[in-house]
C-alpha positions as a Markdown table, in Angstrom:
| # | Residue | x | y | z |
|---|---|---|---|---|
| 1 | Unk | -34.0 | -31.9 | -30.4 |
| 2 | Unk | -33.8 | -32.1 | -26.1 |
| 3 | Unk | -33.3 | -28.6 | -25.3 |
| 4 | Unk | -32.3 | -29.3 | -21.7 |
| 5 | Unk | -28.7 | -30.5 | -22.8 |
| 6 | Unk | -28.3 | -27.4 | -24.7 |
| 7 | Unk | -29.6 | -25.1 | -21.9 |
| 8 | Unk | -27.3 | -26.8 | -19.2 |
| 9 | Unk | -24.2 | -26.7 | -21.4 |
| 10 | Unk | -25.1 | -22.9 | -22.2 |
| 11 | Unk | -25.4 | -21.8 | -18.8 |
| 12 | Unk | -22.0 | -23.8 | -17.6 |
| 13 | Unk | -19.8 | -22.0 | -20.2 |
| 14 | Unk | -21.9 | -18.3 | -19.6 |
| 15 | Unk | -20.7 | -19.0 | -15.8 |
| 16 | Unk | -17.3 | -20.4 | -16.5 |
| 17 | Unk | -16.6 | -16.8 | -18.8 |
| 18 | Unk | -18.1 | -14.9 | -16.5 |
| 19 | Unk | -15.8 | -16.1 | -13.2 |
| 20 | Unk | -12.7 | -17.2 | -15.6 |
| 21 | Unk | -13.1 | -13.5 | -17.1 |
| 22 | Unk | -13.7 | -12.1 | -13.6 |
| 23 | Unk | -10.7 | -13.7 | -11.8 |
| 24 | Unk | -8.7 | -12.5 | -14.7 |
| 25 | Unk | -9.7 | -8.7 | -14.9 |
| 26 | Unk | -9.8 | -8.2 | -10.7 |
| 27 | Unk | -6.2 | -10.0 | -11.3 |
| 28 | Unk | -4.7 | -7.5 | -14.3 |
| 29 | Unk | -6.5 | -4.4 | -13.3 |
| 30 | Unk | -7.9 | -3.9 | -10.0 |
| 31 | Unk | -5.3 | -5.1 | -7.5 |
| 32 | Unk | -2.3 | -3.5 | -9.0 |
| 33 | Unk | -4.2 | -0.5 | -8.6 |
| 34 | Unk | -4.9 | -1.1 | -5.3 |
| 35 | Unk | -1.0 | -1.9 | -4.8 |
| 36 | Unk | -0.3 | 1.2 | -5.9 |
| 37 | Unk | -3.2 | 3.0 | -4.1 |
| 38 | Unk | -4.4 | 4.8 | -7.4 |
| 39 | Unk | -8.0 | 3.3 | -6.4 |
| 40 | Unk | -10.0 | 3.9 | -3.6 |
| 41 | Unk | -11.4 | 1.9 | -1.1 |
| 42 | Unk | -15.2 | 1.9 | -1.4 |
| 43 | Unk | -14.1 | 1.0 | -5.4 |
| 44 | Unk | -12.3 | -2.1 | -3.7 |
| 45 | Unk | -14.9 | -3.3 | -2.0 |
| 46 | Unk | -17.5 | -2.9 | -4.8 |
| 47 | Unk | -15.2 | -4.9 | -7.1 |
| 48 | Unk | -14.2 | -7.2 | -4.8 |
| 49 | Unk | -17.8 | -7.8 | -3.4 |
| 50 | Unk | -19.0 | -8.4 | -6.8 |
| 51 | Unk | -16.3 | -10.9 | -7.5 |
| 52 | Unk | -17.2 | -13.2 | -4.7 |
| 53 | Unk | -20.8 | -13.1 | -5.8 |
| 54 | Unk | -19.6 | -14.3 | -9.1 |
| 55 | Unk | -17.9 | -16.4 | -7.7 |
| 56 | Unk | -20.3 | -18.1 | -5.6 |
| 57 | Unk | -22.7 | -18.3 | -7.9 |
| 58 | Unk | -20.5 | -19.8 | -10.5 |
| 59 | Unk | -20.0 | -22.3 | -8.4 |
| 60 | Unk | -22.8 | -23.6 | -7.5 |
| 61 | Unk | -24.3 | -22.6 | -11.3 |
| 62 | Unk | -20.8 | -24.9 | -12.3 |
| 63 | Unk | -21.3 | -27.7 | -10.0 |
| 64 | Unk | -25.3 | -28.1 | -10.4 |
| 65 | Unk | -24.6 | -28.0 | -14.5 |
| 66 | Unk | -21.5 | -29.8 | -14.6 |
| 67 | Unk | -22.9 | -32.1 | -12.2 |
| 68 | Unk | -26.0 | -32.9 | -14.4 |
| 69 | Unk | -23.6 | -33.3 | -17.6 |
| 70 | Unk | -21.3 | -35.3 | -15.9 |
| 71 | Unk | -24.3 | -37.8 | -14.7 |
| 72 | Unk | -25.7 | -38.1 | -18.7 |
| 73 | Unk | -22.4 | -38.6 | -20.0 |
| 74 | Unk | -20.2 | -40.4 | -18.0 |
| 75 | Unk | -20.2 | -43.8 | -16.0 |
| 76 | Unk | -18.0 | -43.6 | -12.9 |
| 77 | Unk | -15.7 | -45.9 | -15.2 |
| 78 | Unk | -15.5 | -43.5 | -17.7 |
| 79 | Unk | -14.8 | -40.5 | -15.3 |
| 80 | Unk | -11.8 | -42.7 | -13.5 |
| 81 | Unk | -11.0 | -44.4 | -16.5 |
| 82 | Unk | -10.6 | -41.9 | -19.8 |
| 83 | Unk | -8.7 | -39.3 | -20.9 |
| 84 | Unk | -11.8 | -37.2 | -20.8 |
| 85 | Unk | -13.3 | -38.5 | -17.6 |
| 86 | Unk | -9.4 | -37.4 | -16.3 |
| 87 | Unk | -10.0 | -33.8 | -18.0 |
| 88 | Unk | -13.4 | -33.5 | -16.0 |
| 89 | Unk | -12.2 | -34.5 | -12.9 |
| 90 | Unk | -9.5 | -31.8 | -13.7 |
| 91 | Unk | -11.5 | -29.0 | -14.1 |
| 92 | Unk | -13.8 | -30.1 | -11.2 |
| 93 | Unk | -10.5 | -29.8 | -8.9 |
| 94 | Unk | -9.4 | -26.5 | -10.2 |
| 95 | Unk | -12.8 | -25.0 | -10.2 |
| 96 | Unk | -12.4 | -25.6 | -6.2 |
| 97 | Unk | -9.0 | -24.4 | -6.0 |
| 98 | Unk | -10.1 | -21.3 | -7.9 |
| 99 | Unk | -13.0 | -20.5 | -5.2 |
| 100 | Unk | -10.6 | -21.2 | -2.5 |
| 101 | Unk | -8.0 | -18.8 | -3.7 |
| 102 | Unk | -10.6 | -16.3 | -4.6 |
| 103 | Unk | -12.7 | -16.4 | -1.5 |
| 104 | Unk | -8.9 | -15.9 | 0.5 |
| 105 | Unk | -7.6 | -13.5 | -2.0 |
| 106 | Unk | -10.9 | -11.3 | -1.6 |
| 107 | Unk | -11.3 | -11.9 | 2.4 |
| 108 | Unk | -7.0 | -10.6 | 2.2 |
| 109 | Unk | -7.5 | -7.1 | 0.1 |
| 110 | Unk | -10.8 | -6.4 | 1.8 |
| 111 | Unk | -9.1 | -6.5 | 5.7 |
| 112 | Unk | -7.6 | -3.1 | 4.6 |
| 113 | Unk | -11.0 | -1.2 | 3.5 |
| 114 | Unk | -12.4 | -0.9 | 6.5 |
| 115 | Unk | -8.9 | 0.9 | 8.0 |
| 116 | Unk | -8.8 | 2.9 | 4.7 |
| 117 | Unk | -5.5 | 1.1 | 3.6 |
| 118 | Unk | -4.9 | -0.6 | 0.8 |
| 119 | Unk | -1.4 | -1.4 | -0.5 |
| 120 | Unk | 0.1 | -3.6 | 2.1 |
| 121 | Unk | -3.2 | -5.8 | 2.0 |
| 122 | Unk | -3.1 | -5.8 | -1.8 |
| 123 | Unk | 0.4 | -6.9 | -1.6 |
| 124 | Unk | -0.9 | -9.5 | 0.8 |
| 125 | Unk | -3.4 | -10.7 | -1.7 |
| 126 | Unk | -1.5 | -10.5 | -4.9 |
| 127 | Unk | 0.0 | -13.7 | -5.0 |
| 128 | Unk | -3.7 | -15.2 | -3.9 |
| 129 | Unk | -4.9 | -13.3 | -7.3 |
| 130 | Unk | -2.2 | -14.2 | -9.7 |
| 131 | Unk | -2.5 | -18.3 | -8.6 |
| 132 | Unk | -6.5 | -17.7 | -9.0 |
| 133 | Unk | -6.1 | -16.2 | -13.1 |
| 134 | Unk | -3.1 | -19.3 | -13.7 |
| 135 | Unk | -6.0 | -21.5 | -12.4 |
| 136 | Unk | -8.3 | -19.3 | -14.9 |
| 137 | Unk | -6.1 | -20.1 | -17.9 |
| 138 | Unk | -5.5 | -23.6 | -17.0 |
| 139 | Unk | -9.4 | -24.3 | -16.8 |
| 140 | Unk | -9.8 | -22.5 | -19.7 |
| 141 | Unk | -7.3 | -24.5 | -21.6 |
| 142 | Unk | -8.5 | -27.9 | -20.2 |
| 143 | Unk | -12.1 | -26.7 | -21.4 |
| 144 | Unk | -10.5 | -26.0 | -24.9 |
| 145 | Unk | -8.7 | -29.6 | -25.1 |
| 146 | Unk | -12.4 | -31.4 | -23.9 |
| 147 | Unk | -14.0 | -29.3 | -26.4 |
| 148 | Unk | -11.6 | -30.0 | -29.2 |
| 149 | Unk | -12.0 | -33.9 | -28.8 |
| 150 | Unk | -8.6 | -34.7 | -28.8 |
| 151 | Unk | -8.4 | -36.8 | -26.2 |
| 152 | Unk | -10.4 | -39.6 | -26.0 |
């Protein structure tokens, strides 16, 4: 049994939970309560800081694994030319769009910590946050269907 396979696909789905899960918590929880103000600053910019270190380390976690997965498994035919290949190409799109909006999302809510206001930035960045967790669910769904082998 070739334990590297196993290693690389166990660190790309720890990563993908953690950032998926990340995006989706920051998204639910933390900036409605910073629209609302019932959360301070510094606790912003603690969350938030953490969430773009998740999120640039999954990324480059994600793209070194998925990289080395995509290079064992798949001919550029298959990538360009399958259902699955399609799926990966998918996910390796939305992963992107999912740092972008996070990375502007984050860079949006933090502009009001350091003038100790919060709600109009949150407001600012909402819409950032919610497009970052539908990117979450959709990876997380694309992940399911690849996992589930129903498309070939």
């Amino acid at each position: 049994m070739d334990l590297i396979p196993a290693a690389v696909w166990t660190l790309h789905v720890a990563f993908a939970a953690l950032w998926t899960g990340s995006v989706l918590f920051v998204s639910a929880t933390v900036v409605p309560a910073a629209t609302s103000a019932t959360i301070g600053t510094d606790a912003i910019a603690s969350i938030v800081g953490r969430l773009q270190l998740v999120t640039r380390l999954s990324a480059v976690v994600l793209f070194a694994t998925g990289g080395h997965m995509a290079g064992t498994t798949y001919t550029i035919e298959r990538l360009t030319g399958t259902g699955r290949g399609h799926l990966v190409l998918t996910m390796l799109v939305l992963w992107f769009v999912l740092a972008a909006l996070v990375e502007i999302g984050s860079k949006k809510l933090l502009s009001g910590v350091a003038t100790d206001k919060l709600r109009e930035p949150a407001r600012d960045a909402r819409p950032l946050f919610l497009g970052a967790a539908a990117v979450s669910v959709l990876l997380l769904v694309t992940a399911g269907v690849l996992a589930s082998n129903v498309v070939a």
